[in-house]
N, CA, C and O atoms as CSV, one atom per row, in Angstrom:
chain,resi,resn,atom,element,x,y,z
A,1,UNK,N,N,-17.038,5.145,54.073
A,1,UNK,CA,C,-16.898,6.426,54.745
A,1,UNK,C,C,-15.597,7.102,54.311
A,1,UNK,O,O,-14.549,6.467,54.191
A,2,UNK,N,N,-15.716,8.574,54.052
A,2,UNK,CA,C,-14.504,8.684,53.528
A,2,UNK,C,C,-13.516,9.383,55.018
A,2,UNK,O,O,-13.962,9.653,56.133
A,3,UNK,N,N,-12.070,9.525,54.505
A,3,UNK,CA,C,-11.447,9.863,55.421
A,3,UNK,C,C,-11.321,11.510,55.496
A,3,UNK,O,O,-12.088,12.015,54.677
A,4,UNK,N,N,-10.656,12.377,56.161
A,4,UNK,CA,C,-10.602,14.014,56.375
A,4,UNK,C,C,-10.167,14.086,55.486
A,4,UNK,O,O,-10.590,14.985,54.759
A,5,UNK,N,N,-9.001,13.160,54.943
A,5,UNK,CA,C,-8.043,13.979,53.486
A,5,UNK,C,C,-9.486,13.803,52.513
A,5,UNK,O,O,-10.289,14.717,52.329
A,6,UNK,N,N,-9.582,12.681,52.056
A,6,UNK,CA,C,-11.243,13.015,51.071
A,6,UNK,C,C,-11.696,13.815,51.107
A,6,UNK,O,O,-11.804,14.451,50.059
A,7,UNK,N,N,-12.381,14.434,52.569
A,7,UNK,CA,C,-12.733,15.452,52.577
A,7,UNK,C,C,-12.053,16.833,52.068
A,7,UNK,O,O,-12.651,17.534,51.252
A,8,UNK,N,N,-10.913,17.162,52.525
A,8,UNK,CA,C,-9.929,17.812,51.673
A,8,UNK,C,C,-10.527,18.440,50.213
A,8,UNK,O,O,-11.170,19.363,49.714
A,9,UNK,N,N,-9.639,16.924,49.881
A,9,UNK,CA,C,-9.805,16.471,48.253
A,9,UNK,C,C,-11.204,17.056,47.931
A,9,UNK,O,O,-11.145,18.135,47.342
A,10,UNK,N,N,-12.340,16.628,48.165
A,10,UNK,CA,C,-13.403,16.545,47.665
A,10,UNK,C,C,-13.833,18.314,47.444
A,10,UNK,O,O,-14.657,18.670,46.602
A,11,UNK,N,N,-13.197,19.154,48.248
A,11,UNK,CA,C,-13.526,20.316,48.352
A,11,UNK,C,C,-12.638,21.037,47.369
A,11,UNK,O,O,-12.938,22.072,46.773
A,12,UNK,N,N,-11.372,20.284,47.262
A,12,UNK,CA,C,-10.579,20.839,46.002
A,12,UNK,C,C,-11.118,20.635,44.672
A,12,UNK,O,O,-10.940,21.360,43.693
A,13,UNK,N,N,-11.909,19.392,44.759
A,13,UNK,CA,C,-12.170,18.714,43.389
A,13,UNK,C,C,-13.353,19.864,42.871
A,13,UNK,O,O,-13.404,20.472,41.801
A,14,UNK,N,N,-14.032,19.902,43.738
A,14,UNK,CA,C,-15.901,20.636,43.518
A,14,UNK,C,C,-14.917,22.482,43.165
A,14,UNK,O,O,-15.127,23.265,42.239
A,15,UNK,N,N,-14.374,22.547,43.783
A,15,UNK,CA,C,-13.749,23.794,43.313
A,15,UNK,C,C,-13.349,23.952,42.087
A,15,UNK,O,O,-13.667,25.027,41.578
A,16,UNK,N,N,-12.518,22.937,41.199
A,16,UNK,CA,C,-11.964,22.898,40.022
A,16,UNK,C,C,-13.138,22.373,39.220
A,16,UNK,O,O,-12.943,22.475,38.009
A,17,UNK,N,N,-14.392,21.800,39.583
A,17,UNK,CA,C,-15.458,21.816,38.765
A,17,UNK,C,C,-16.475,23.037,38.615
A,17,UNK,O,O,-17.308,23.282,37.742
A,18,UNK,N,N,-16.124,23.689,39.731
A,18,UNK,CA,C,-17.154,24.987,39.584
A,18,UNK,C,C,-16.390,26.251,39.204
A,18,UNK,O,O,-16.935,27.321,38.934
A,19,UNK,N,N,-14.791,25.978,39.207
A,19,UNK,CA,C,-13.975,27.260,39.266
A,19,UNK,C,C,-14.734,28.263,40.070
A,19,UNK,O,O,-15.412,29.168,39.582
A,20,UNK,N,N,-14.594,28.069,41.123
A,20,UNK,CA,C,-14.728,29.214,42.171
A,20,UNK,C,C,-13.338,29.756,42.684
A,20,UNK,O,O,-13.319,30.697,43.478
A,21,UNK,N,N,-12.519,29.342,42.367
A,21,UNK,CA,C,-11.475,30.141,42.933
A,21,UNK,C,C,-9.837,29.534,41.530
A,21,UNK,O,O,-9.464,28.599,40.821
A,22,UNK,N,N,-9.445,31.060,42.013
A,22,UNK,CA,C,-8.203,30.770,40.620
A,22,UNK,C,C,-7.704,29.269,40.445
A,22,UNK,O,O,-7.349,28.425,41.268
A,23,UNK,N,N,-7.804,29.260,39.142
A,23,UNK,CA,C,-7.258,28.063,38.258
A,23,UNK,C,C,-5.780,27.688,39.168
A,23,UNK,O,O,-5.830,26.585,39.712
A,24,UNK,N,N,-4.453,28.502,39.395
A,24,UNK,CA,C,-3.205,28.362,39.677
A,24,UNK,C,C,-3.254,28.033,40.882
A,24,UNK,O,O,-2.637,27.032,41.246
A,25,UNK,N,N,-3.796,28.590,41.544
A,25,UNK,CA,C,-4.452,27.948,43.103
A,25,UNK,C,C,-4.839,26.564,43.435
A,25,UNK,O,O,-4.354,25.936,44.376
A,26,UNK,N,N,-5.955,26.006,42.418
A,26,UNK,CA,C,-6.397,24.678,42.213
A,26,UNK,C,C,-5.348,24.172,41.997
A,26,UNK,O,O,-4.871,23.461,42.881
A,27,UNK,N,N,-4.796,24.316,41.043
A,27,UNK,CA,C,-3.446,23.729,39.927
A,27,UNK,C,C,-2.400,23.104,41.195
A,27,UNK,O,O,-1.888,21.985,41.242
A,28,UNK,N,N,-2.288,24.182,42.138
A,28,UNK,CA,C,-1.313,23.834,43.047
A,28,UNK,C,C,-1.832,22.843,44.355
A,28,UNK,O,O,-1.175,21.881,44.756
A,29,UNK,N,N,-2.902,23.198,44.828
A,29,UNK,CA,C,-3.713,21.613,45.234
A,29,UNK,C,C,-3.934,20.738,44.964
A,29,UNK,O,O,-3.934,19.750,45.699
A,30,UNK,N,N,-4.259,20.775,43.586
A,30,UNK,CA,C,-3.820,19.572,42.790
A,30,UNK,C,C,-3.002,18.743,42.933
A,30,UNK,O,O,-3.249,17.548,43.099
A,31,UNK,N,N,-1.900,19.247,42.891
A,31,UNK,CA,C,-0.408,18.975,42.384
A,31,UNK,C,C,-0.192,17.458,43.498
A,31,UNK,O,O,0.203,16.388,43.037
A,32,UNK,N,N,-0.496,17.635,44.803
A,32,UNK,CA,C,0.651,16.920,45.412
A,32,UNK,C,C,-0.316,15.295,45.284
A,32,UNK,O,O,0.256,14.219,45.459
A,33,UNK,N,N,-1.988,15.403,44.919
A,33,UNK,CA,C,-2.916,14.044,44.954
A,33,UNK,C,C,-2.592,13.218,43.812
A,33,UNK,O,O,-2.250,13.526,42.671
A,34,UNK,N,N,-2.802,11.941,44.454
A,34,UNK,CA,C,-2.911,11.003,43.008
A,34,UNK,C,C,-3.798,11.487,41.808
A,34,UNK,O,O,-4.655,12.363,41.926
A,35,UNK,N,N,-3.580,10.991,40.929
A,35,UNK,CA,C,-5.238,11.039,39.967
A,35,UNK,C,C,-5.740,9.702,39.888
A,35,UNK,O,O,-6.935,9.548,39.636
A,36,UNK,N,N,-4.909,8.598,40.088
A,36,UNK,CA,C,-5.513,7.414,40.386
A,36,UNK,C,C,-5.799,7.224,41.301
A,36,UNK,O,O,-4.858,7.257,42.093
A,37,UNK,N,N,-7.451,6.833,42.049
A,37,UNK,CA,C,-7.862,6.578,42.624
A,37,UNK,C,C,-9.453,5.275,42.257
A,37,UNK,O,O,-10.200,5.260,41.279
A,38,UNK,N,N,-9.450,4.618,43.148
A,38,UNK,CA,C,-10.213,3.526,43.359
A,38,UNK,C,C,-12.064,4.037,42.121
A,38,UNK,O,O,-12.655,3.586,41.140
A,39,UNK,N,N,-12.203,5.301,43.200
A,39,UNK,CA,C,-13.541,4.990,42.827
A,39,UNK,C,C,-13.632,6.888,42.625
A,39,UNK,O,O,-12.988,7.450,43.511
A,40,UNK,N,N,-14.126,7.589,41.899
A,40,UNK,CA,C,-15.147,9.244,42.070
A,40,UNK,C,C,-15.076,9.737,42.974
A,40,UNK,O,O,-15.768,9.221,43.851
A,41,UNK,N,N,-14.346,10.863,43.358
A,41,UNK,CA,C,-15.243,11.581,44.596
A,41,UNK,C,C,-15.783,12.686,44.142
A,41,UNK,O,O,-16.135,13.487,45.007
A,42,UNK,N,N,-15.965,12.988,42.973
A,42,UNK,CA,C,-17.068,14.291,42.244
A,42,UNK,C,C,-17.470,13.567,41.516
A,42,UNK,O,O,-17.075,12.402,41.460
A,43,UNK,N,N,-18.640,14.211,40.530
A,43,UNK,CA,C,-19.092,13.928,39.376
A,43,UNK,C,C,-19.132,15.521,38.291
A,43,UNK,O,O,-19.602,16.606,38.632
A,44,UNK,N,N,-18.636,15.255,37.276
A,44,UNK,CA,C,-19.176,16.245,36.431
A,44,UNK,C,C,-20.312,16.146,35.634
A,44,UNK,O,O,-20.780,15.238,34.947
A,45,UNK,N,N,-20.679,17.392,35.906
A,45,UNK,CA,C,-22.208,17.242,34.738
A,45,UNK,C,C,-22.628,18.318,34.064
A,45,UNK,O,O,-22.433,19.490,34.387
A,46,UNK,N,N,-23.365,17.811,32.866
A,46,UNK,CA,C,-23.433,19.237,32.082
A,46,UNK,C,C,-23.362,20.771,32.530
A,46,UNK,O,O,-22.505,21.595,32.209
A,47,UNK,N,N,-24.404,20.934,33.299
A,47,UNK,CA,C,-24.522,22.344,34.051
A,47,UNK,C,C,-23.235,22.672,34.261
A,47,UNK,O,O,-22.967,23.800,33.849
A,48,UNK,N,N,-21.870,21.774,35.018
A,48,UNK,CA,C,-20.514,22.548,35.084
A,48,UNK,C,C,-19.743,22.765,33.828
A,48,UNK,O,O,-18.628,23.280,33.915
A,49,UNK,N,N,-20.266,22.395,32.574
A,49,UNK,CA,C,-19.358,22.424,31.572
A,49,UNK,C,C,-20.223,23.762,30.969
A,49,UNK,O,O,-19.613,24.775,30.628
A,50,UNK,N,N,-21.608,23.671,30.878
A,50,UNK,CA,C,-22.326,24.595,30.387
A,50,UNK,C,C,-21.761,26.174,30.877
A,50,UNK,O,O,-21.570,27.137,30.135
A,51,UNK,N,N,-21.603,26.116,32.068
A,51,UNK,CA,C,-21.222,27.257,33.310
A,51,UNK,C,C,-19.716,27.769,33.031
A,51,UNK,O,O,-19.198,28.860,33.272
A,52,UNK,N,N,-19.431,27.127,32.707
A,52,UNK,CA,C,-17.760,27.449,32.195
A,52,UNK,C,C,-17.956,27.646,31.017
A,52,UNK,O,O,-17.819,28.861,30.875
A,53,UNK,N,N,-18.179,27.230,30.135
A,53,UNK,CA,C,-18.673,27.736,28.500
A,53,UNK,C,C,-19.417,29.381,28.379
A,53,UNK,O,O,-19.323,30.003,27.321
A,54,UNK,N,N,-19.905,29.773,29.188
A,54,UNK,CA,C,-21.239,30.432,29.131
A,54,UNK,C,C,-19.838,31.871,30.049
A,54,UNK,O,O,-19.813,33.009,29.581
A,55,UNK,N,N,-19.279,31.649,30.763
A,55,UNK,CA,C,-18.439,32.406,31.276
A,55,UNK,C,C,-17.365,32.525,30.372
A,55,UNK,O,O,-16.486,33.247,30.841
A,56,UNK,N,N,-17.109,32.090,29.261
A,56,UNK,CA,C,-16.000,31.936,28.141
A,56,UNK,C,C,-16.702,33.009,27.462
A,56,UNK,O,O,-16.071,34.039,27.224
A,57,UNK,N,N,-18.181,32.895,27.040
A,57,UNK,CA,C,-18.929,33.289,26.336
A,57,UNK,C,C,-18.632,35.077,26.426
A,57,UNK,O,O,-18.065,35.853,25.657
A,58,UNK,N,N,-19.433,35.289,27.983
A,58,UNK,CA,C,-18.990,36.472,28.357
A,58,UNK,C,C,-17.794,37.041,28.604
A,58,UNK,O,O,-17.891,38.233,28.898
A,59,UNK,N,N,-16.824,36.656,28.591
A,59,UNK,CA,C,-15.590,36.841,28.544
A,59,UNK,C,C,-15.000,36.909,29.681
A,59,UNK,O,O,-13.894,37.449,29.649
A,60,UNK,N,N,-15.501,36.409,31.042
A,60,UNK,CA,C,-15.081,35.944,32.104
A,60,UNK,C,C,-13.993,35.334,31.802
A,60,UNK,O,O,-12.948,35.907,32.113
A,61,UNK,N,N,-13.901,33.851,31.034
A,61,UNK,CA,C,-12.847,33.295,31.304
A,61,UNK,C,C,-11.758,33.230,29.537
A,61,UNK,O,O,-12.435,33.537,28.556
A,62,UNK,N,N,-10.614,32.953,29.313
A,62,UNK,CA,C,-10.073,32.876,28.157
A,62,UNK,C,C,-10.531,31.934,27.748
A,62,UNK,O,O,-11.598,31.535,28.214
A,63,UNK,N,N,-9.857,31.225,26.692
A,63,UNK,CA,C,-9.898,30.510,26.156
A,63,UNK,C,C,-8.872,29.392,26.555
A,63,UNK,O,O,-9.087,28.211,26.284
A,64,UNK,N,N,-7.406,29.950,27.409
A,64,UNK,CA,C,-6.350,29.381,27.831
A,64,UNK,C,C,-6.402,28.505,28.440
A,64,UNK,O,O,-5.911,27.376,28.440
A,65,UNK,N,N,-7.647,29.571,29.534
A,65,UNK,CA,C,-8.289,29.166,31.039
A,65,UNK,C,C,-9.054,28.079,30.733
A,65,UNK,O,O,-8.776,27.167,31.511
A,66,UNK,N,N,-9.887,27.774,29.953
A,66,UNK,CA,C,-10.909,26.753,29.445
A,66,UNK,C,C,-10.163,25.280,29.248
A,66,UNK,O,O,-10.404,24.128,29.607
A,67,UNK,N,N,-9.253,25.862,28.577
A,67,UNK,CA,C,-8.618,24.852,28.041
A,67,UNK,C,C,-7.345,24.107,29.496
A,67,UNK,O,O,-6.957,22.946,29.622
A,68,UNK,N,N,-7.107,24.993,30.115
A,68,UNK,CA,C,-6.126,24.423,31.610
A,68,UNK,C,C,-7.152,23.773,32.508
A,68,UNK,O,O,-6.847,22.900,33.321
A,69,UNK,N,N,-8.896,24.420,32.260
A,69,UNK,CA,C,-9.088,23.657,33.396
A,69,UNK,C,C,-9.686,22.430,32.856
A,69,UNK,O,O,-10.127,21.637,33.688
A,70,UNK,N,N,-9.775,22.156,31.710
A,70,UNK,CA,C,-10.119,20.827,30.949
A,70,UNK,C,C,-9.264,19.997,31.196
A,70,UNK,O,O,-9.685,19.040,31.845
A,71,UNK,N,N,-7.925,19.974,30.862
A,71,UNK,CA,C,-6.881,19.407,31.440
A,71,UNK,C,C,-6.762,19.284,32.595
A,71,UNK,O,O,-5.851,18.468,32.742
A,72,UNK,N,N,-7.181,19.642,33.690
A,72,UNK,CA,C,-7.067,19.371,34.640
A,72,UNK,C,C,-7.613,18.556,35.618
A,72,UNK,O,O,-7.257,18.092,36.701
A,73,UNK,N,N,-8.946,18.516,34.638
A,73,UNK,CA,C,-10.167,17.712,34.658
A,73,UNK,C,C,-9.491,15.719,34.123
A,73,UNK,O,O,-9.192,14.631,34.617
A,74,UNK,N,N,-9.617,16.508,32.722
A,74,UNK,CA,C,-9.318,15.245,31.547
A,74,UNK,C,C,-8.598,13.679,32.186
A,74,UNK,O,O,-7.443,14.024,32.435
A,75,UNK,N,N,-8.672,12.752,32.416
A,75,UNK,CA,C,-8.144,11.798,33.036
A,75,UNK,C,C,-7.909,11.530,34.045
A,75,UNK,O,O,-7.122,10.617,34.294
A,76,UNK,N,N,-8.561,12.291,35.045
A,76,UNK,CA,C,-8.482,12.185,36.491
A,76,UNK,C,C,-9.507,11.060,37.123
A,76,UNK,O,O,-10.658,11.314,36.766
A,77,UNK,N,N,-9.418,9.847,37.990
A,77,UNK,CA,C,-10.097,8.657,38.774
A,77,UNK,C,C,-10.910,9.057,39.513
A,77,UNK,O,O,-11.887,8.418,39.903
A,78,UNK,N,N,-10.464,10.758,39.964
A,78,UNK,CA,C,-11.319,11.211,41.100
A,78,UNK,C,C,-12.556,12.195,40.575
A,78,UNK,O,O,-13.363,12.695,41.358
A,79,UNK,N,N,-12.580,12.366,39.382
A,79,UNK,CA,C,-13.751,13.170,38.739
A,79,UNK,C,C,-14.270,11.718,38.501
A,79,UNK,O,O,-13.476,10.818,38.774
A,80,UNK,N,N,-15.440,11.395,38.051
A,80,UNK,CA,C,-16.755,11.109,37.338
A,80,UNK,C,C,-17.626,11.877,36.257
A,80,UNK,O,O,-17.924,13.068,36.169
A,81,UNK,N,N,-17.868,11.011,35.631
A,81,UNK,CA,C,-18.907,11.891,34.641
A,81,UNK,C,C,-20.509,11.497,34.921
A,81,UNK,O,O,-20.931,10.344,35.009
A,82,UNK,N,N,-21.084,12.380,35.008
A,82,UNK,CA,C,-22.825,12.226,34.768
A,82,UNK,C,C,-23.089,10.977,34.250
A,82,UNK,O,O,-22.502,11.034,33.169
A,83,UNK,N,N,-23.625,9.816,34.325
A,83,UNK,CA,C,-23.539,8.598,33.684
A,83,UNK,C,C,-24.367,8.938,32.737
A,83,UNK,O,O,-23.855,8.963,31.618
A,84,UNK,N,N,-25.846,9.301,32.824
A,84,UNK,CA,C,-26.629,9.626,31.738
A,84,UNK,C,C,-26.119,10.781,30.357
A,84,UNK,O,O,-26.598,10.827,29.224
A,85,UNK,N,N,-25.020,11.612,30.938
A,85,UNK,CA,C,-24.495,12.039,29.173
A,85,UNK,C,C,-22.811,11.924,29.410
A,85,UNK,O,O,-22.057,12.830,29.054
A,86,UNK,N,N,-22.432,10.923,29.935
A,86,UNK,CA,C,-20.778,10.666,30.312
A,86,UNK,C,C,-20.186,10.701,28.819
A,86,UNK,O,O,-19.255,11.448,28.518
A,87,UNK,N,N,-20.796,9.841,27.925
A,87,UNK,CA,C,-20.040,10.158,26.450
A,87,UNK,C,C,-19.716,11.451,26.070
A,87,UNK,O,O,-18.605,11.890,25.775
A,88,UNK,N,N,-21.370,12.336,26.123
A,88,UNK,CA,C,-20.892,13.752,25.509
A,88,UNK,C,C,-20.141,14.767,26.468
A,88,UNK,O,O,-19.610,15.764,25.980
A,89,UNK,N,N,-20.097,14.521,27.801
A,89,UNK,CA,C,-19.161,14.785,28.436
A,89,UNK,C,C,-17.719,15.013,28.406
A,89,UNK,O,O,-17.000,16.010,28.459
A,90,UNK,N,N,-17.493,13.429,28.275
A,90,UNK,CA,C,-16.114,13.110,28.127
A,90,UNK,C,C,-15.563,13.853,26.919
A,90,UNK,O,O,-14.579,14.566,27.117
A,91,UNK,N,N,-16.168,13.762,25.462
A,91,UNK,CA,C,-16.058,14.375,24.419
A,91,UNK,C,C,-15.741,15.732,24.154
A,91,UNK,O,O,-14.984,16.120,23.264
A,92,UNK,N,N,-16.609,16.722,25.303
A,92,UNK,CA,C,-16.419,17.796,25.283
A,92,UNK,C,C,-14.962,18.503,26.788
A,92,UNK,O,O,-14.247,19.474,27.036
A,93,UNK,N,N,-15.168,17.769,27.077
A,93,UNK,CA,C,-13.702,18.100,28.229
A,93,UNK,C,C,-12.068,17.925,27.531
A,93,UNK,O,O,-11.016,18.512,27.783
A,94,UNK,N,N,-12.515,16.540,26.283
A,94,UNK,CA,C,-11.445,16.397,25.261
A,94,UNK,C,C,-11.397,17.517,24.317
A,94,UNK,O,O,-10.351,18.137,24.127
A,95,UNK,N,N,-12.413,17.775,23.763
A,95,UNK,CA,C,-12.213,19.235,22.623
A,95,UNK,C,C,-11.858,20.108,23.755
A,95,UNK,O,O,-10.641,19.928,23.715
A,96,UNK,N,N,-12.021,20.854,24.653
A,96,UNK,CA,C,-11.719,21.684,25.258
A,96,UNK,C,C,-10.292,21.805,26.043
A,96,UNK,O,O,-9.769,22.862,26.395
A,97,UNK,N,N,-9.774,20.477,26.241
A,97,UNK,CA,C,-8.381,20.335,26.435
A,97,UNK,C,C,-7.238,20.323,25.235
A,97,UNK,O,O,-6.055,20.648,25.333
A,98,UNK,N,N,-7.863,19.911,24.226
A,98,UNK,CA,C,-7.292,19.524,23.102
A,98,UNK,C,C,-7.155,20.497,21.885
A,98,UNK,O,O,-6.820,19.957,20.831
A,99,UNK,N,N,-7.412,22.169,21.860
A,99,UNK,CA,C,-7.853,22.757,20.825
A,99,UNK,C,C,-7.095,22.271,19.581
A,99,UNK,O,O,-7.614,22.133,18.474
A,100,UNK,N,N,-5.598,21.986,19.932
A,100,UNK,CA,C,-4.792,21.718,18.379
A,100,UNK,C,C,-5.644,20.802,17.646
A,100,UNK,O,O,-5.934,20.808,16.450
A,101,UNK,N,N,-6.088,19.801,18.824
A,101,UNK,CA,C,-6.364,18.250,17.741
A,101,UNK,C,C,-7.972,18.923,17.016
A,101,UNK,O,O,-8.373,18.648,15.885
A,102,UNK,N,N,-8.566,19.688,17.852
A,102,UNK,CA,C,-9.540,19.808,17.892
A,102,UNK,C,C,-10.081,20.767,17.125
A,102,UNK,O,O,-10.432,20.618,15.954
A,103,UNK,N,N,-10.163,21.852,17.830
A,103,UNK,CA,C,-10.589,22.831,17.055
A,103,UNK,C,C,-10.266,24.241,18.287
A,103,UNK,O,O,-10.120,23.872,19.452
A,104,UNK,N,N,-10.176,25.630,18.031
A,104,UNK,CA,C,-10.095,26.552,19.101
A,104,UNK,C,C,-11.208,26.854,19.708
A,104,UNK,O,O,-12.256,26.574,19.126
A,105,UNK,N,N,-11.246,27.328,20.679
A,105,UNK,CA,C,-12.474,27.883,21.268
A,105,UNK,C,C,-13.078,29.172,21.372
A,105,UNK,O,O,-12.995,29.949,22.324
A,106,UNK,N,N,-13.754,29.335,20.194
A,106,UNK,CA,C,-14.210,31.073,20.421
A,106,UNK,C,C,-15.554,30.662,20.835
A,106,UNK,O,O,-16.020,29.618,21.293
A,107,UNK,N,N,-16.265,32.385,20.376
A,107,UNK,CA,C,-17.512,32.168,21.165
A,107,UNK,C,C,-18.428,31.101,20.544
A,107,UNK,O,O,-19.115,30.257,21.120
A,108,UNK,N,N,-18.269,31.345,19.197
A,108,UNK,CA,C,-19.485,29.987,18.453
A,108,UNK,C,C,-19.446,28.923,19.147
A,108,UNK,O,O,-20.318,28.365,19.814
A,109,UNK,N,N,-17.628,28.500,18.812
A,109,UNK,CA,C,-17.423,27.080,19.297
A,109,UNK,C,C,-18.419,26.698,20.583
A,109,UNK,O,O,-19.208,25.757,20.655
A,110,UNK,N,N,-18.060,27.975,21.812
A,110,UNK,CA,C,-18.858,27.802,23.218
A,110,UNK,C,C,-20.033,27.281,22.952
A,110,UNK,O,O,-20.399,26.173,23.344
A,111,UNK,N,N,-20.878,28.281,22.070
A,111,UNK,CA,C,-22.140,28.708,21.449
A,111,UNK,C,C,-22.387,26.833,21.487
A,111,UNK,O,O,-22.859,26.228,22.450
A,112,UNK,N,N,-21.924,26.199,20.179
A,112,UNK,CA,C,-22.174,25.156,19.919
A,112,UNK,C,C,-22.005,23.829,20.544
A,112,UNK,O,O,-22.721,22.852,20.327
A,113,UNK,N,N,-21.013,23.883,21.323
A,113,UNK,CA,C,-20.848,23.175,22.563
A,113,UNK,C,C,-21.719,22.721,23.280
A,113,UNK,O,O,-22.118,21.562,23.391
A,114,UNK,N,N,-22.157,24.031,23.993
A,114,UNK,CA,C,-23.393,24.217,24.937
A,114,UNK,C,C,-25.010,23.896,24.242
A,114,UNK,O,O,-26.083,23.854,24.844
A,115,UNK,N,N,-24.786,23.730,23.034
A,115,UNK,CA,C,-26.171,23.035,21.988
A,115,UNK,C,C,-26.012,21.655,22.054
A,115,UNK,O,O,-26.830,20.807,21.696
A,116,UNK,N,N,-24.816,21.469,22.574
A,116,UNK,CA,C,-25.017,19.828,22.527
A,116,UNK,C,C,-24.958,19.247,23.824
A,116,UNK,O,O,-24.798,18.088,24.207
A,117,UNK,N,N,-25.093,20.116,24.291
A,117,UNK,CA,C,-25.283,19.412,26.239
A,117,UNK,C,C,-26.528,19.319,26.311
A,117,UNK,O,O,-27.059,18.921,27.348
């Protein structure tokens, strides 16, 4: 059973997976939780990476933005990945945090991204 702060948490977490509300906002809820934790209290799954790609696409979000909320994502105990595509998951939250190592994110990149979810 989880406790009220979980609950909390869990409402911060689903927020920074759906970006429903400003990135700097999250960023700062963020801030004060562990990232190590025991076990998931979200899961990510394609549809939220697709949804953020697809809003990059249209020019909703930058490229900056894509890339802060990947990071913000990227190594956290309390996200989960979709078990059935957790590899290409994980893979794509890394290119998207990572453009130096990686590559930048314009629209193709999105474009192609979202072909492999």
């Amino acid at each position: 059973m989880m406790a009220a702060n979980d609950d909390q948490r869990v409402k911060i977490l689903q927020s920074l997976l759906t970006l429903s509300t400003d990135l700097s906002s999250i960023r700062s809820q963020l801030a004060p939780l562990p990232w190590d934790v025991e076990e998931a209290l979200v899961v990510l799954t394609p549809d939220h990476l697709r949804t953020i790609l697809e809003r990059r696409i249209a020019g909703d979000l930058s490229s900056v933005e894509v890339e802060d909320w990947a990071n913000l994502i990227e190594g956290r105990d309390d996200i989960g990945f979709d078990d059935e595509h957790a590899s290409k998951l994980r893979a794509v939250v890394h290119e998207l945090a990572n453009p130096l190592l990686t590559r930048e994110l314009t629209v193709e990149t999105a474009r192609d991204l979202i072909s492999i979810l």
